[in-house]
C-alpha positions in Angstrom: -12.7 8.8 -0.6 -14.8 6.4 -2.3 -13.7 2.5 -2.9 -12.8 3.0 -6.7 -10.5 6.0 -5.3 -8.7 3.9 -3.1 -8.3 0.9 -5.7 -6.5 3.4 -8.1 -4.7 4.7 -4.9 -3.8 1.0 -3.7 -2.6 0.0 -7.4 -0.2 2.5 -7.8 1.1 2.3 -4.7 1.6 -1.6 -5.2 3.5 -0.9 -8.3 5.2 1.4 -6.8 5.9 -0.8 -3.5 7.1 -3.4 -6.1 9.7 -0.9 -7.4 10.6 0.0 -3.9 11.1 -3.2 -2.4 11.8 -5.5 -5.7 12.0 -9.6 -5.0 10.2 -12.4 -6.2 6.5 -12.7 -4.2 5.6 -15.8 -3.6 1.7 -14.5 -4.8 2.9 -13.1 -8.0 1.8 -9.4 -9.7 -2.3 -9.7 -8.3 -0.9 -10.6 -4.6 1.2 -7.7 -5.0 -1.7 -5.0 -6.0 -4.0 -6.6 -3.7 -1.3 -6.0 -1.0 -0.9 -2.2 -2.6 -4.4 -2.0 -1.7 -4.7 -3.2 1.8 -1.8 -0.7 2.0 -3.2 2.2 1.2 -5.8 1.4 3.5 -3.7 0.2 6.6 -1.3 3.1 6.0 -4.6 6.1 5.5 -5.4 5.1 9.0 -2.5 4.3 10.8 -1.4 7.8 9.7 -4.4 9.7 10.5 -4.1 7.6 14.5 -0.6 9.4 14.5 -2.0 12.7 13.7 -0.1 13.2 10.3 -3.2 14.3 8.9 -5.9 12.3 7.4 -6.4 10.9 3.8 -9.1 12.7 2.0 -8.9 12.6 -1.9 -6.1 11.6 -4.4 -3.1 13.7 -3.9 0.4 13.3 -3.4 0.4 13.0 0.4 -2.4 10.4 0.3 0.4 8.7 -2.5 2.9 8.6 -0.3 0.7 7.3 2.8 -0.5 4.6 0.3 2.9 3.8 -0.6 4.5 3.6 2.6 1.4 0.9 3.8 2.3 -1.0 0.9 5.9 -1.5 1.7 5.0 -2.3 5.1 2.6 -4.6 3.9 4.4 -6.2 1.2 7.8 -6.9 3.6 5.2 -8.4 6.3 4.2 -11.1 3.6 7.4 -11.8 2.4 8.5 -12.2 6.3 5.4 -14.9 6.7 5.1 -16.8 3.4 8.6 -16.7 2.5 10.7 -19.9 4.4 
């Protein structure tokens, strides 16, 4: 997939991540979608490590990979910057 691919993936899936695990962030909407990003990202290859298949164009399964990176993501920073 190319970069622009996985910036539409990642913003989705930070929205989405925001519905999924609501709260105040202490970065705001853009720390949010930047995190949606990394997300999709971190979860693509953490998923194709485990063998779940690997993330090759924009479909649902790559969605849902993207969205469960940004989750994990987005509850990691809240763990760390939130006192």
């Amino acid at each position: 997939m190319g970069i622009l691919s996985w910036i539409i993936i990642g913003l989705i899936a930070g929205a989405i991540a925001k519905a999924i695990h609501p709260g105040d962030d202490p970065g705001g909407f853009f720390v949010t979608i930047l995190i949606g990003i990394a997300g999709a990202v971190v979860g693509g290859w953490v998923f194709s490590l485990l063998g779940y298949g690997k993330v090759d164009g924009f479909d649902i399964g790559s969605l849902f990979i993207a969205i469960v990176g940004a989750v994990l993501l987005l509850f990691i920073y809240r763990k760390v910057v939130t006192k």
